[in-house]
N, CA, C and O atoms as a Maestro MAE file, in Angstrom:
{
 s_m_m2io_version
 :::
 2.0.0
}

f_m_ct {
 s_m_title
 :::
 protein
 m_atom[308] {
  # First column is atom index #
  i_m_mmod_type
  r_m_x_coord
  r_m_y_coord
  r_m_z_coord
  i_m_residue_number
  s_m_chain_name
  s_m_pdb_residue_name
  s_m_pdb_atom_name
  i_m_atomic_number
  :::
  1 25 106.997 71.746 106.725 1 A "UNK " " N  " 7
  2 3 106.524 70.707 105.844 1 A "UNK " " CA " 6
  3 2 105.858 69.606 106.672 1 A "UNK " " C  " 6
  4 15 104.872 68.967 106.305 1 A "UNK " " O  " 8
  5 25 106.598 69.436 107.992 2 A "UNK " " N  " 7
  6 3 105.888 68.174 108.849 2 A "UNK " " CA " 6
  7 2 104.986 68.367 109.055 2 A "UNK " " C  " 6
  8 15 104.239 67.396 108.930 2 A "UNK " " O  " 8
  9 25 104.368 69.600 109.485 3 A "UNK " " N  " 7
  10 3 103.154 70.169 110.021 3 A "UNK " " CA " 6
  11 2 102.091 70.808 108.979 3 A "UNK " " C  " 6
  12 15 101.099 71.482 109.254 3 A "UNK " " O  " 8
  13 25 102.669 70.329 107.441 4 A "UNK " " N  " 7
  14 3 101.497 71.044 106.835 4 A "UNK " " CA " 6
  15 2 101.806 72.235 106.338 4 A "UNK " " C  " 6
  16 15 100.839 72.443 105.605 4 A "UNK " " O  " 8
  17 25 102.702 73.416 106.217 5 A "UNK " " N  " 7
  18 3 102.680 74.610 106.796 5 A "UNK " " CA " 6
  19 2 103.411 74.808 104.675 5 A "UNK " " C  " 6
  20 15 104.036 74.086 103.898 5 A "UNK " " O  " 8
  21 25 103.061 75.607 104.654 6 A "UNK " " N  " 7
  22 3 103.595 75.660 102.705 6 A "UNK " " CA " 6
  23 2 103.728 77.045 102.653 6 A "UNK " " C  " 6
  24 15 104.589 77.473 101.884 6 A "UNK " " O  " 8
  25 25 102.948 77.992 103.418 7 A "UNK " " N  " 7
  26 3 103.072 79.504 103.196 7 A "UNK " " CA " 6
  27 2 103.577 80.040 103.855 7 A "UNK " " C  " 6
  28 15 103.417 79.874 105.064 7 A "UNK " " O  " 8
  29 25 104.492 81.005 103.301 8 A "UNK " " N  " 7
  30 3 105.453 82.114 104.447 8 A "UNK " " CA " 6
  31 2 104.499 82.598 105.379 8 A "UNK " " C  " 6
  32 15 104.887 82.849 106.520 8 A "UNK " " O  " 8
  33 25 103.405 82.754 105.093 9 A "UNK " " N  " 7
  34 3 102.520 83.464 106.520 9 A "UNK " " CA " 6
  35 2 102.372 82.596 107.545 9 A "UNK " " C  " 6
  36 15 102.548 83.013 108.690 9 A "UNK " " O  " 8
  37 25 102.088 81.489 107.354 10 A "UNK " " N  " 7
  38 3 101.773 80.386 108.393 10 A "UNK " " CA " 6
  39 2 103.024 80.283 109.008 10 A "UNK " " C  " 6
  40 15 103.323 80.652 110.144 10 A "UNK " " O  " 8
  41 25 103.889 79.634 107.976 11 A "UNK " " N  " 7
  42 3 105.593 79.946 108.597 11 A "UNK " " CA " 6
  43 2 105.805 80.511 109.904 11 A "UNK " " C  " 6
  44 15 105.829 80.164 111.085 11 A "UNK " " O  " 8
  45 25 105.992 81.850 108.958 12 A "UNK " " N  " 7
  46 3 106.268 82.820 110.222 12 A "UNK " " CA " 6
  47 2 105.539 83.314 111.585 12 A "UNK " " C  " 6
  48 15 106.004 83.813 112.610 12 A "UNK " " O  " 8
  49 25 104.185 82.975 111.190 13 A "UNK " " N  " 7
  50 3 103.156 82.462 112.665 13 A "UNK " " CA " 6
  51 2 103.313 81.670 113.412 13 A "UNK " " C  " 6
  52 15 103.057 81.809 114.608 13 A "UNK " " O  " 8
  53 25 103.804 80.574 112.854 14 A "UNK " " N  " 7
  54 3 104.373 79.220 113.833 14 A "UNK " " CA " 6
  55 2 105.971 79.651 114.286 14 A "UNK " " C  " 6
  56 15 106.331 79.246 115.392 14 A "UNK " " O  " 8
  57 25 106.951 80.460 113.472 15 A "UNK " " N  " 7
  58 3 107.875 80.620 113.955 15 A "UNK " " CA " 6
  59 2 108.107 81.794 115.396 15 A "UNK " " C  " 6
  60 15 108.789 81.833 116.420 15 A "UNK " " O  " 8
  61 25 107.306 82.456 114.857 16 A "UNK " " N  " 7
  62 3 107.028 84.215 115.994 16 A "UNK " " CA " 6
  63 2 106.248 83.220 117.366 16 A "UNK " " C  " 6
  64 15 106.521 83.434 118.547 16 A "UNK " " O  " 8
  65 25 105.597 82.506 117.060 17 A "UNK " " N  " 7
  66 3 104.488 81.548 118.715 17 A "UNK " " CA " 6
  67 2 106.190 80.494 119.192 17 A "UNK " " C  " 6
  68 15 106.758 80.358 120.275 17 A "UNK " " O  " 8
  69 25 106.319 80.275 118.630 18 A "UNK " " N  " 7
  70 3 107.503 79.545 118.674 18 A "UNK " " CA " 6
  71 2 108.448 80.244 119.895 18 A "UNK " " C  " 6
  72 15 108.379 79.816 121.047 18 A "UNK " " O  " 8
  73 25 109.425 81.474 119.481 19 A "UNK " " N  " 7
  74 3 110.357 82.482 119.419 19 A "UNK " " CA " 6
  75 2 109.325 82.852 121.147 19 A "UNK " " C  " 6
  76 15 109.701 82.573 122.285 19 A "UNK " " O  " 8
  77 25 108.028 83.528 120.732 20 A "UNK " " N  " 7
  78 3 107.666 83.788 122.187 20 A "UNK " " CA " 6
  79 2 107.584 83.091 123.591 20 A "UNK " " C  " 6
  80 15 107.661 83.453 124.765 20 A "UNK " " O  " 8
  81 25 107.374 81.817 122.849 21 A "UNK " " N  " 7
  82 3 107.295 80.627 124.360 21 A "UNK " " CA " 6
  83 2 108.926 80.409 124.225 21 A "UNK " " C  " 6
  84 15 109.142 79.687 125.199 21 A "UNK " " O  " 8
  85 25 109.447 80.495 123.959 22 A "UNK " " N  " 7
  86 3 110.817 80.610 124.239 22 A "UNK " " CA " 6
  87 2 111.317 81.328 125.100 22 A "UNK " " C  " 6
  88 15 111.954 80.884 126.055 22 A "UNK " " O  " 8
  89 25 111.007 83.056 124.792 23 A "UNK " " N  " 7
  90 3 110.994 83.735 125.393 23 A "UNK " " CA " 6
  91 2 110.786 83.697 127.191 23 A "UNK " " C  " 6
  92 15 111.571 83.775 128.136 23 A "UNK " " O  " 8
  93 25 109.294 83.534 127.058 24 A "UNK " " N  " 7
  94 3 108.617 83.365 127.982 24 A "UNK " " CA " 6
  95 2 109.430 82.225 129.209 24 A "UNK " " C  " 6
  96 15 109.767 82.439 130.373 24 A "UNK " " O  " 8
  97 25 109.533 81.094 128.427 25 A "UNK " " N  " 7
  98 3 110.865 80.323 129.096 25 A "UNK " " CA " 6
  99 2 111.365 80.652 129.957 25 A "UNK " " C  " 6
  100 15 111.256 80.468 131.170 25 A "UNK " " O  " 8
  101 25 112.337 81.506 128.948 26 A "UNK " " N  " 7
  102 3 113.668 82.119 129.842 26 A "UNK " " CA " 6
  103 2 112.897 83.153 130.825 26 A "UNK " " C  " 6
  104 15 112.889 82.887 132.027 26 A "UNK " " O  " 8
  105 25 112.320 84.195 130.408 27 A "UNK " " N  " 7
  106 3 111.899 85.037 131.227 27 A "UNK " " CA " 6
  107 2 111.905 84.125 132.532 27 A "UNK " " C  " 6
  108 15 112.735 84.274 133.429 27 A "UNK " " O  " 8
  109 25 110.681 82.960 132.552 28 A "UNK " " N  " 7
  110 3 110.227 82.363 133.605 28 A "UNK " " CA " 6
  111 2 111.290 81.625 134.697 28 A "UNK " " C  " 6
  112 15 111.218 81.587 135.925 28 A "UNK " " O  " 8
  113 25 112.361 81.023 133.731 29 A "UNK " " N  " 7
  114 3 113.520 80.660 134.499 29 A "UNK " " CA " 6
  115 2 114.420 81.244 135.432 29 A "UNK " " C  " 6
  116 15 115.101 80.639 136.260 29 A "UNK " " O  " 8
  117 25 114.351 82.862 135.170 30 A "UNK " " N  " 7
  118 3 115.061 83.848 135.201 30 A "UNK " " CA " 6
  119 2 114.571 84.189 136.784 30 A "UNK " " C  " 6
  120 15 115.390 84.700 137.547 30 A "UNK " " O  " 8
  121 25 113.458 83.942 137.157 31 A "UNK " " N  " 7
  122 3 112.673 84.334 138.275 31 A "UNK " " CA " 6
  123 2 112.961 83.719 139.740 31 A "UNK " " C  " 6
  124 15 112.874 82.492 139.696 31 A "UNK " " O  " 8
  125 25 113.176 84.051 140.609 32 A "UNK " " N  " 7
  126 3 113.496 83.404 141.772 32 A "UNK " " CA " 6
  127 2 112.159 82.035 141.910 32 A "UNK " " C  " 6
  128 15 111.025 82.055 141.430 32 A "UNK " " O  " 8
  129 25 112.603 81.313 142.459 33 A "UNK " " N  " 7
  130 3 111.813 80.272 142.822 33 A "UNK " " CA " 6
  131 2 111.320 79.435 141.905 33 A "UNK " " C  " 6
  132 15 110.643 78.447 142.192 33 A "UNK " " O  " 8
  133 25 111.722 79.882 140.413 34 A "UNK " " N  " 7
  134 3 110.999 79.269 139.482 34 A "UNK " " CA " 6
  135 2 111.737 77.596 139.816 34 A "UNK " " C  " 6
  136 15 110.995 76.762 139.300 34 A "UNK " " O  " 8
  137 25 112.713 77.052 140.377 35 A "UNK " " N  " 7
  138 3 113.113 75.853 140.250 35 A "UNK " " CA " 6
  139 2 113.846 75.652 139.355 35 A "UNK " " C  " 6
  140 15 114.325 74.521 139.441 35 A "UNK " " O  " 8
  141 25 114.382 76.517 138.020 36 A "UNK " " N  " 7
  142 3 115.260 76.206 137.123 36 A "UNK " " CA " 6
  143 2 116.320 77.132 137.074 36 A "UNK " " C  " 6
  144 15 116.156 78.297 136.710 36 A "UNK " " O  " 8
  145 25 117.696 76.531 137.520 37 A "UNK " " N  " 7
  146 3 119.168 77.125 137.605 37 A "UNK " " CA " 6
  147 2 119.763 78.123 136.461 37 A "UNK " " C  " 6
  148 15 120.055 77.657 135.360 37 A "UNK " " O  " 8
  149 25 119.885 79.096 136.662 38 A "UNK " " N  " 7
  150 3 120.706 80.314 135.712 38 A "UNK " " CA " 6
  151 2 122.015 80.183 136.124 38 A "UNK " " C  " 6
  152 15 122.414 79.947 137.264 38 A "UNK " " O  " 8
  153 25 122.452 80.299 135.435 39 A "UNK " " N  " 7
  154 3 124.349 80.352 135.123 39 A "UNK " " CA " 6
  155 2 124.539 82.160 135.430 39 A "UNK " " C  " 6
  156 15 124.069 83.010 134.673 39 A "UNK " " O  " 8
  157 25 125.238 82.435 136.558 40 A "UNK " " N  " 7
  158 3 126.008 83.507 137.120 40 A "UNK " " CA " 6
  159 2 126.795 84.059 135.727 40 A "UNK " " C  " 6
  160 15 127.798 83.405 135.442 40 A "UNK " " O  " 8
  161 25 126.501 85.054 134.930 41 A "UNK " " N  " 7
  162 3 127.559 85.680 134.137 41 A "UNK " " CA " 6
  163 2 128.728 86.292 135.072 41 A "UNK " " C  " 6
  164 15 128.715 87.066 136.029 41 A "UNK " " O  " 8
  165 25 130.088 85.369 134.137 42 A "UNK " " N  " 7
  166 3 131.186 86.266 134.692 42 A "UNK " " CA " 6
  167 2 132.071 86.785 133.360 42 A "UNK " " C  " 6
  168 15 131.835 86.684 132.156 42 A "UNK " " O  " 8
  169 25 133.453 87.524 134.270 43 A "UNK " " N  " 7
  170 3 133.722 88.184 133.194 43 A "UNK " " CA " 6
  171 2 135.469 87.519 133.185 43 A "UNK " " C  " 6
  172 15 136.351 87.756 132.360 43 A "UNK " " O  " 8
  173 25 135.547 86.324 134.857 44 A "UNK " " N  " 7
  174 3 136.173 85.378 135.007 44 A "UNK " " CA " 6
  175 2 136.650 84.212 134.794 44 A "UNK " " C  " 6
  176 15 136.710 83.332 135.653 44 A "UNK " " O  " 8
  177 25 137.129 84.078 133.329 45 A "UNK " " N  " 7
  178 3 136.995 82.443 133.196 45 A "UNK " " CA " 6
  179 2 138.103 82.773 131.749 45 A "UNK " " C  " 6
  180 15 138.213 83.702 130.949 45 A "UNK " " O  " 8
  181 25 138.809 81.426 131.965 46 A "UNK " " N  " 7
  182 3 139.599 81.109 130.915 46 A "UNK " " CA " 6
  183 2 139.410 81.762 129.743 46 A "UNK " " C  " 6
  184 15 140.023 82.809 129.535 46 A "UNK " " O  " 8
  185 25 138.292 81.092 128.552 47 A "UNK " " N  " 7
  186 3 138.485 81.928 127.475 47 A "UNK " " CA " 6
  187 2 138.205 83.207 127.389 47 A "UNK " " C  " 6
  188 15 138.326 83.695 126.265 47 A "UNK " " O  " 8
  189 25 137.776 84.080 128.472 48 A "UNK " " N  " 7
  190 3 137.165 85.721 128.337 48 A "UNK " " CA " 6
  191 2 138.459 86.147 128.812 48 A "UNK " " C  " 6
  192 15 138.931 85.725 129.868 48 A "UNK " " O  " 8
  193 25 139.309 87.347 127.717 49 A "UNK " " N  " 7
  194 3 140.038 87.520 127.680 49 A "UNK " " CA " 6
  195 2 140.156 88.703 127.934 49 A "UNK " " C  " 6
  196 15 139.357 89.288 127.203 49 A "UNK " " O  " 8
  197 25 141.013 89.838 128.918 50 A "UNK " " N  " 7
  198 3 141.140 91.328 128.996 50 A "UNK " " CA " 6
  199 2 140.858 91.707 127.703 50 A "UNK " " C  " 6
  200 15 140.978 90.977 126.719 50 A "UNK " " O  " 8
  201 25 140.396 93.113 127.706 51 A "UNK " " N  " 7
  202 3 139.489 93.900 126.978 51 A "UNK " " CA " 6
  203 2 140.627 94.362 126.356 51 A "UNK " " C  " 6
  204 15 140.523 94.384 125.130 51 A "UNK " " O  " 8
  205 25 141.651 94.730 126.790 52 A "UNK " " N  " 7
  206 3 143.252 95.301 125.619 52 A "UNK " " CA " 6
  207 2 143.513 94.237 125.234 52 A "UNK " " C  " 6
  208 15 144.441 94.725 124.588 52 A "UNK " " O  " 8
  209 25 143.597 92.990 124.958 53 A "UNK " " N  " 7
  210 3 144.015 91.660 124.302 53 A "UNK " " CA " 6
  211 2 142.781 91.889 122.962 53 A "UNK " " C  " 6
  212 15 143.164 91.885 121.792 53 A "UNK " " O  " 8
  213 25 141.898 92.004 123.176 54 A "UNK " " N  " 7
  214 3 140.718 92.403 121.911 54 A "UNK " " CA " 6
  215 2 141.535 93.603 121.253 54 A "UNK " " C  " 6
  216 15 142.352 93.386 120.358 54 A "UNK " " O  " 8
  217 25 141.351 94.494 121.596 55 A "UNK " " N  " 7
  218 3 141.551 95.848 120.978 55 A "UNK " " CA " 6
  219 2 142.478 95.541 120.178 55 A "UNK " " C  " 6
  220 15 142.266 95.598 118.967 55 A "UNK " " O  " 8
  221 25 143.951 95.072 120.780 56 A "UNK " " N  " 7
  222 3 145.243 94.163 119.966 56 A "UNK " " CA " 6
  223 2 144.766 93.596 118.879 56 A "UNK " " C  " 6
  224 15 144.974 94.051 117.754 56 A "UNK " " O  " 8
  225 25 144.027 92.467 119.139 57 A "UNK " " N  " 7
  226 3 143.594 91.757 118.243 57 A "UNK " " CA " 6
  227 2 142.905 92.851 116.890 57 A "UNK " " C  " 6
  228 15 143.659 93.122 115.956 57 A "UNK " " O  " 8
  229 25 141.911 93.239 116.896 58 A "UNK " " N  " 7
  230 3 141.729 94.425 116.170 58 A "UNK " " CA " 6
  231 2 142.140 95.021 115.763 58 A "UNK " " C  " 6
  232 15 141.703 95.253 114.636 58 A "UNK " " O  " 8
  233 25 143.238 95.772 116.188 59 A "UNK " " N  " 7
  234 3 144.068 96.611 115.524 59 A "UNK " " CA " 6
  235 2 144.647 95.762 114.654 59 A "UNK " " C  " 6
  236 15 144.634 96.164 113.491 59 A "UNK " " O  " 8
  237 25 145.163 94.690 114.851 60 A "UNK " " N  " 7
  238 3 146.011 93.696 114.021 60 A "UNK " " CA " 6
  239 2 145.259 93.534 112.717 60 A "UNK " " C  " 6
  240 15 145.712 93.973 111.661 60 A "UNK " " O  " 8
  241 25 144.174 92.936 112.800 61 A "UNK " " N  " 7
  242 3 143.079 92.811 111.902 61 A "UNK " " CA " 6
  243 2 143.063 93.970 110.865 61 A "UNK " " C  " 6
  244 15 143.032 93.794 109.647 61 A "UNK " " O  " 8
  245 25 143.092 95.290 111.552 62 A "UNK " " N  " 7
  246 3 142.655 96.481 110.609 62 A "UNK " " CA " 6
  247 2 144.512 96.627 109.709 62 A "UNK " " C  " 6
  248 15 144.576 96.699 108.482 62 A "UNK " " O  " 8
  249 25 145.461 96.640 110.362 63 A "UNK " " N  " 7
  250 3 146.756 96.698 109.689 63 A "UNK " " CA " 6
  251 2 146.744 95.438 108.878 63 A "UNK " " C  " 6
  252 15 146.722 95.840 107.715 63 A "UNK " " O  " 8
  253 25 146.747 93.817 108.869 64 A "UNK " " N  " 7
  254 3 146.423 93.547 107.748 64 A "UNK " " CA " 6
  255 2 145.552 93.778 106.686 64 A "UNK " " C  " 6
  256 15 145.783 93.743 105.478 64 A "UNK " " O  " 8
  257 25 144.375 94.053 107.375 65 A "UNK " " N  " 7
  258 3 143.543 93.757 106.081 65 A "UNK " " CA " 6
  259 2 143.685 95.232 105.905 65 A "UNK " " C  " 6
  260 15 142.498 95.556 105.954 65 A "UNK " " O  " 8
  261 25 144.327 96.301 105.739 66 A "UNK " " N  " 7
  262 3 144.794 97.684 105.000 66 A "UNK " " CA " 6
  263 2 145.890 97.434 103.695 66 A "UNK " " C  " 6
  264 15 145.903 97.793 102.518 66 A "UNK " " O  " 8
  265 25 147.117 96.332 104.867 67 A "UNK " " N  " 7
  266 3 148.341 96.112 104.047 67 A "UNK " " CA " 6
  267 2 147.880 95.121 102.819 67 A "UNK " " C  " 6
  268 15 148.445 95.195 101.727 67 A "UNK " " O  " 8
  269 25 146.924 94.284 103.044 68 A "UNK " " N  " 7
  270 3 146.093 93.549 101.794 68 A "UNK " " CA " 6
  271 2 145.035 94.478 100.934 68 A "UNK " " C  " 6
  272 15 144.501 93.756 100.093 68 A "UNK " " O  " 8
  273 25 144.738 95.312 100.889 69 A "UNK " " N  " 7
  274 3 144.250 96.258 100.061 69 A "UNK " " CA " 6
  275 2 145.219 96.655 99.243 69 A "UNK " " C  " 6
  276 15 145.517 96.238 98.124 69 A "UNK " " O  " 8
  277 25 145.863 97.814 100.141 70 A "UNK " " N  " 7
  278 3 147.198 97.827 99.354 70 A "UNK " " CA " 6
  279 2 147.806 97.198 98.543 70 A "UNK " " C  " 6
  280 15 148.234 97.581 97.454 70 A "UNK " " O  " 8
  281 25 147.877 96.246 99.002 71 A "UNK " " N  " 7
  282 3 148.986 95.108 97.981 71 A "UNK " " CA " 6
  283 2 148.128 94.952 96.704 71 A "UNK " " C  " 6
  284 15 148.588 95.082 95.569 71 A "UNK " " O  " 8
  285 25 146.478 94.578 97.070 72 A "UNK " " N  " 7
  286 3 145.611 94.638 95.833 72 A "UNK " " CA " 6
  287 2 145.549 95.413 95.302 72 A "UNK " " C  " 6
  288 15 145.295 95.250 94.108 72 A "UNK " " O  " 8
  289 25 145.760 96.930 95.884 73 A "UNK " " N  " 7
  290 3 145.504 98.146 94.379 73 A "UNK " " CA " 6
  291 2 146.876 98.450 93.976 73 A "UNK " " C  " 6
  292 15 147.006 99.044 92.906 73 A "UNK " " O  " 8
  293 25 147.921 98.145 94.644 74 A "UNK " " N  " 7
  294 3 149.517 97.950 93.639 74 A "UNK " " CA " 6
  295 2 149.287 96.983 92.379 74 A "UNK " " C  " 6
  296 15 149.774 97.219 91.273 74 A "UNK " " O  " 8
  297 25 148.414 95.764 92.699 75 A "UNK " " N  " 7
  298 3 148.870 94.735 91.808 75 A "UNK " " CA " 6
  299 2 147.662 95.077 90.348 75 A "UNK " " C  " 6
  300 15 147.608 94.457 89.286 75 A "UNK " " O  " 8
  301 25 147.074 95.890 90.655 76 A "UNK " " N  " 7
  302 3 146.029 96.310 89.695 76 A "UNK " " CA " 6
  303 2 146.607 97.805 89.218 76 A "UNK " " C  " 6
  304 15 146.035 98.600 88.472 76 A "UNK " " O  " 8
  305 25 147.158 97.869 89.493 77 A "UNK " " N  " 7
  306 3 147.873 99.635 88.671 77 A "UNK " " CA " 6
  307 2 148.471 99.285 87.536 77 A "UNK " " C  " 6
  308 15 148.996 100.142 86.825 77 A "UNK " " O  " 8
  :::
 }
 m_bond[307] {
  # First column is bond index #
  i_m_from
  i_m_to
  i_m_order
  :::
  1 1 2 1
  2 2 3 1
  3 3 4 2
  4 3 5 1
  5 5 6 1
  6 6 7 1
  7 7 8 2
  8 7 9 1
  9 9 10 1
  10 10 11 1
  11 11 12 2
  12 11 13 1
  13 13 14 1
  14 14 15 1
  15 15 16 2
  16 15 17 1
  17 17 18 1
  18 18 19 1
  19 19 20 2
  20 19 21 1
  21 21 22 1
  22 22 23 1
  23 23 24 2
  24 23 25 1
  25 25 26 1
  26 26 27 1
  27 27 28 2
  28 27 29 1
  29 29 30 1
  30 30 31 1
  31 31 32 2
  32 31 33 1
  33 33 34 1
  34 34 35 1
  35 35 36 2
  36 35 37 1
  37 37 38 1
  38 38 39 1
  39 39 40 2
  40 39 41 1
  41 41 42 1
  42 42 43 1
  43 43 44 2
  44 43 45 1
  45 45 46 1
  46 46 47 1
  47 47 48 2
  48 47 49 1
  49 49 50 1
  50 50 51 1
  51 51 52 2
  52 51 53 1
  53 53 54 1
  54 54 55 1
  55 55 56 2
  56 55 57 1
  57 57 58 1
  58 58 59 1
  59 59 60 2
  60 59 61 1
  61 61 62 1
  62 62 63 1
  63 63 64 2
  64 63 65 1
  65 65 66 1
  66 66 67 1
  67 67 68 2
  68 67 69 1
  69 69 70 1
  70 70 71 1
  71 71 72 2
  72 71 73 1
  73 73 74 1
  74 74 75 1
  75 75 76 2
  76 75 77 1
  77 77 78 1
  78 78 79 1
  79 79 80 2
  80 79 81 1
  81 81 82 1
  82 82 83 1
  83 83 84 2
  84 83 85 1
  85 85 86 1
  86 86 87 1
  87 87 88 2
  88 87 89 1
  89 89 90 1
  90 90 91 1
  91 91 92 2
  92 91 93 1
  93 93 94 1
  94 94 95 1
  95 95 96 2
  96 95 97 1
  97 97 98 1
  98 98 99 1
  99 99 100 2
  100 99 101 1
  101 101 102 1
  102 102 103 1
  103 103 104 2
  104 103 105 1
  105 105 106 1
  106 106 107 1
  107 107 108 2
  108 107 109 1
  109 109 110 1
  110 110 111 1
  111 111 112 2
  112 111 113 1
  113 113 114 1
  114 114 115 1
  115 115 116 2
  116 115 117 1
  117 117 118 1
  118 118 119 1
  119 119 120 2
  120 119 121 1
  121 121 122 1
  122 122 123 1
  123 123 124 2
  124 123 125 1
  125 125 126 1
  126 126 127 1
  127 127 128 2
  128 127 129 1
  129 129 130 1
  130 130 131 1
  131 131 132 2
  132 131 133 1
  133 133 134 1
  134 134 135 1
  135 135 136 2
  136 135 137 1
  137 137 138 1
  138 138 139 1
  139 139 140 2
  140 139 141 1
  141 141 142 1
  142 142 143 1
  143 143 144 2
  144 143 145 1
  145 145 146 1
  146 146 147 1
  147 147 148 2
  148 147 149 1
  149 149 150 1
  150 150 151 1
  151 151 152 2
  152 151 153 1
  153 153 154 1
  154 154 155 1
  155 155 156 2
  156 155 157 1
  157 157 158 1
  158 158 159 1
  159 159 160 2
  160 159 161 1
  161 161 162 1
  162 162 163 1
  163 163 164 2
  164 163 165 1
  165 165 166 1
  166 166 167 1
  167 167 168 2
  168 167 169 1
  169 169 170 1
  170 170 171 1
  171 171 172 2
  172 171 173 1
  173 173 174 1
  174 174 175 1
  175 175 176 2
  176 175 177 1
  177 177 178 1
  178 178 179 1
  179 179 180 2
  180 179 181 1
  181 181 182 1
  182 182 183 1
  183 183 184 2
  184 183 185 1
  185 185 186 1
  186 186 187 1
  187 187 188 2
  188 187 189 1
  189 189 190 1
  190 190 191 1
  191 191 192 2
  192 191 193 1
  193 193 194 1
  194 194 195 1
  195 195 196 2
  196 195 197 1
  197 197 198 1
  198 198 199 1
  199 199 200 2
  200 199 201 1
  201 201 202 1
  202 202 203 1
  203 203 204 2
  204 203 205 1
  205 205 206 1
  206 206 207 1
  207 207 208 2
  208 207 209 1
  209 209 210 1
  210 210 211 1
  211 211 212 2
  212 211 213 1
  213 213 214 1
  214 214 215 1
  215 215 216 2
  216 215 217 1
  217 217 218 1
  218 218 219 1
  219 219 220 2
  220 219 221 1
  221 221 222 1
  222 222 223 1
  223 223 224 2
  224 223 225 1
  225 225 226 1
  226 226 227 1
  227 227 228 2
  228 227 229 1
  229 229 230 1
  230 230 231 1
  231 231 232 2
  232 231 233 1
  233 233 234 1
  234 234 235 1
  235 235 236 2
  236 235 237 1
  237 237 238 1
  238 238 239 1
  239 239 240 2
  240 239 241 1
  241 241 242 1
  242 242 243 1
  243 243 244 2
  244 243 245 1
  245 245 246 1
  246 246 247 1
  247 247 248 2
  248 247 249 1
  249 249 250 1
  250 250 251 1
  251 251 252 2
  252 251 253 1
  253 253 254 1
  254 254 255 1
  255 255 256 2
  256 255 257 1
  257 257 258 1
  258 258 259 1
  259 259 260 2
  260 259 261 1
  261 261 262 1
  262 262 263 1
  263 263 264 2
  264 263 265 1
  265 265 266 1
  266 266 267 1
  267 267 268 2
  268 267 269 1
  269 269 270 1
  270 270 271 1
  271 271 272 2
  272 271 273 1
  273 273 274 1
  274 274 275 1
  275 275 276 2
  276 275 277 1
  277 277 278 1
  278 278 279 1
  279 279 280 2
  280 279 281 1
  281 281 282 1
  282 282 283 1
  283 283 284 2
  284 283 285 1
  285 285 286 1
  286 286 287 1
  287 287 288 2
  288 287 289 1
  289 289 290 1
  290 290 291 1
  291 291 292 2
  292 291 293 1
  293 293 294 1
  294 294 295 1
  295 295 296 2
  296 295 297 1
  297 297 298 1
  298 298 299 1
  299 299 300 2
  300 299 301 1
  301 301 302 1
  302 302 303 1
  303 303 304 2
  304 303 305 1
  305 305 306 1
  306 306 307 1
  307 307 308 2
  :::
 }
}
């Protein structure tokens, strides 16, 4: 609206030029020498939690939300 823009085509032209220099960004950051710092992915740090602590979690998830089905098609019989 700031820019004028009223039609989904324009929209999404300004949004896709948008999305690419973004892109491009990161790509560019990503590059040795570019002068702008990337963050080291780790798999070390407080909230990232062992991969069996997920699975747990999940499984948990799937046994309630089974035992809540259940309970819903008892209470509808």
């Amino acid at each position: 609206m700031e820019q004028g823009l009223y039609s989904y085509k324009r929209v999404l032209a300004l949004i896709e030029r948008i999305f690419a220099q973004a892109v491009n960004a990161m790509d560019a950051a990503g590059q040795p020498g570019s002068g702008v710092p990337t963050a080291a992915l780790t798999q070390q740090h407080a909230p990232v939690r062992e991969a069996h602590e997920y699975g747990d979690q999940f499984a948990h998830a799937v046994t309630v939300s089974a035992a809540t089905a259940a309970s819903a098609q008892g209470r509808r019989a």
